[in-house]
N, C-alpha and C positions, 0 to 999 in steps of 0.2 A: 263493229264498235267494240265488240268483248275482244279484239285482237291486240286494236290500237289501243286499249286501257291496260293488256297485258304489257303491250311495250313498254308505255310509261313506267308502268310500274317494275319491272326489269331493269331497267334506264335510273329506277331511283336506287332500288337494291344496288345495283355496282357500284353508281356513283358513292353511295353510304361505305358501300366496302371499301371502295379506293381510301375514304376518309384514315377509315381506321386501318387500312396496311402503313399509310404513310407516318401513322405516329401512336402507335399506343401501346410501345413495346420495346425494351431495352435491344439495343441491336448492337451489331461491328462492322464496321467494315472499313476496311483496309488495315488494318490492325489501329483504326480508333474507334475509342467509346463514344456512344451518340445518348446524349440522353432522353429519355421519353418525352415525347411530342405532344403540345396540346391540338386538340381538332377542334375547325369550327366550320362548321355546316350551313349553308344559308340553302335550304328547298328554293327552286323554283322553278316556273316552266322553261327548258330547255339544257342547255350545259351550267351542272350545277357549280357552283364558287364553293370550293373549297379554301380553307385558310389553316396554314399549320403553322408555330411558333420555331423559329428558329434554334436548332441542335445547337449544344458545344461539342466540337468534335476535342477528344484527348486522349491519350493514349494513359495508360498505367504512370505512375511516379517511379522516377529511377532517384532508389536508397542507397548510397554506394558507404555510408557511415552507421551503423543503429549498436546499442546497447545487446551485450548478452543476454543480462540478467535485468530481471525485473525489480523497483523497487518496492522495497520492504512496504511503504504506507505512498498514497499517491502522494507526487510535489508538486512546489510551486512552483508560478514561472515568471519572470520578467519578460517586457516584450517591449522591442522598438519601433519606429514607425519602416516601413518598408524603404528600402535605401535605392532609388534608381540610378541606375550607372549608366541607361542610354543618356546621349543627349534629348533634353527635351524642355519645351515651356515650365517653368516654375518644377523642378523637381522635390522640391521638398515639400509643398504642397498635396503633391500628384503622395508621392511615399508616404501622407499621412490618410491620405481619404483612402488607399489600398489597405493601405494598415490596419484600419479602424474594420475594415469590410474582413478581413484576416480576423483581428481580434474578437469581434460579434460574434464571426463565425464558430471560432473555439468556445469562447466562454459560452454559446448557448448547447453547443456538446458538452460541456463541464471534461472538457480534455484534464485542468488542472482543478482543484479545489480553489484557489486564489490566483490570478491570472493577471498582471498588473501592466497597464498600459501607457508608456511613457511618450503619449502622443506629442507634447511640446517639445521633446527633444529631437534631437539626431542623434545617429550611430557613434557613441566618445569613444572608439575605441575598444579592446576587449579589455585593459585592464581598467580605465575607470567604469566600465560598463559591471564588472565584478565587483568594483568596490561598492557603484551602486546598489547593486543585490542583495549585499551582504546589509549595507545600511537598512535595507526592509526586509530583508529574514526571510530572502526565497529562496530557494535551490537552484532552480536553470535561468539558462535568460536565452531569448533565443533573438535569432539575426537574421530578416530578410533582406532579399535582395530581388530587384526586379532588374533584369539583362537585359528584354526586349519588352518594349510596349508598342501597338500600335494601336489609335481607335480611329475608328470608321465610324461612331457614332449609328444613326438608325439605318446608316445605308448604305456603308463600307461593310471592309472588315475589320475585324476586331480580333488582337491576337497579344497574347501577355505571357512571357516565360517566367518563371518562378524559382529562386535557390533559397533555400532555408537552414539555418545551422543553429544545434542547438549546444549549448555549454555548460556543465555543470560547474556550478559556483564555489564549492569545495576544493577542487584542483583545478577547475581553469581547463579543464579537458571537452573538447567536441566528441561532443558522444551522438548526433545526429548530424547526416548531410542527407537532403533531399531536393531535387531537381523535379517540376512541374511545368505544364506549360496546356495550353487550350485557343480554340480560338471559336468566333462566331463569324459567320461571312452569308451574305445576300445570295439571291437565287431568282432569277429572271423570271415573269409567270410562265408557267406553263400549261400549253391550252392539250387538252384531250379533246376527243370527239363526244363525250361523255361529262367532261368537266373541267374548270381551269384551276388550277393550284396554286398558289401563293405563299411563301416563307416571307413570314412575319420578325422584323429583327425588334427588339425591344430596345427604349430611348434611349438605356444605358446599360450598353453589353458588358461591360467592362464588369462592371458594379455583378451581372450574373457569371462573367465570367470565373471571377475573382473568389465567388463565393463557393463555387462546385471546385473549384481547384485548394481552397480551404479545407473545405467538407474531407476532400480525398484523403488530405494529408492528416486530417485528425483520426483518421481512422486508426492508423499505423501507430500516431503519438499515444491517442487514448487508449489504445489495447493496451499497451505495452504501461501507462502510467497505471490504469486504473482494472487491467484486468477484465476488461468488460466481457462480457458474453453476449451482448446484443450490441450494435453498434448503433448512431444514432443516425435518426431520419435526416438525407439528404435531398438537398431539391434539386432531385434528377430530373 
């Protein structure tokens, strides 16, 4: 009896461990970033259920445009709704709900001190898009662009490439280009002898996609406006 209670309880320790190797720890691999995985444990007798939340896999942001110099006091920024240039159902719709998930994201880093979001419009242009600025007395304005979207919704995959450019309002000059891109994707169960695993994709990948890909790029913007020394919490 004290054997088979060892076993059990052997059988539960691994299984607990499998939990937490599969997710509770920034990793890489293949040269992309996965970000930390929630674990959910259901105890029971025999092959235990594990359940993890599905990664975004992405690699680093390619900067091929940035600023030498830092500015004197942090600025402002004007911001349009993201511009999609795949084909696709309603784009200008689609380029406002990214946008908005873009813009939350910055303004809850305080990337800019004033951060102004021109959700009813579309992209006018880069010179009335300057005249715009200037009528509201901000320095940059900045211009996304989404290349590829795909959504898979809770059971595909889910994959969104990102180009960003930013303009100072002064001369009309791109002082930022920045390239992103992530994706989220399904994973079959898999049964152990031990336990079966499960990746969990959320309703709305996009929407988490969108936001860690945000997050990324504030980091590079915010150092560089505001000087930071701590950079702000991301929901890795």
């Amino acid at each position: 009896m004290r054997k088979r209670n060892g076993l059990v309880f052997g059988i539960l320790l691994l299984a607990l461990g499998f939990a937490m190797l599969t997710g509770c720890e920034m990793v890489r691999q293949t040269g992309e970033y996965i970000g930390v995985i929630g674990n959910y444990w259901e105890p029971r007798i025999g092959p235990q259920e594990v359940t993890t939340d599905a990664p975004i896999f992405r690699g680093p942001p390619v900067i091929s445009i940035y600023p030498k110099n830092t500015p004197a006091a942090p600025l402002s920024a004007l911001f349009y709704p993201m511009q999609v240039t795949q084909p696709t159902d309603n784009p200008i719709v689609l380029g406002r709900a990214l946008g908005r998930i873009f813009w939350q994201t910055w303004s809850q880093a305080a990337v800019f001190p004033t951060f102004v979001y021109e959700e009813d419009a579309t992209w006018p242009g880069l010179p009335r898009a300057l005249a715009k600025a200037k009528s509201l007395d901000v320095d940059l304005i900045i211009r996304g662009e989404i290349p590829y979207f795909l959504s898979g919704g809770s059971r595909g995959t889910t994959s969104i490439s990102m180009r960003l450019e930013i303009f100072e309002v002064e001369g009309g000059q791109r002082i930022w280009i920045m390239e992103h891109a992530g994706r989220m994707e399904p994973q079959p169960r898999r049964d152990y002898i031990i336990a079966h695993h499960t990746r969990r994709l959320p309703e709305e990948p996009a929407a988490s996609i969108m936001t860690i890909l945000a997050c990324d790029l504030a980091m590079n913007v915010g150092q560089w406006n505001n000087n930071w020394t701590a950079y702000p919490a991301c929901p890795w």
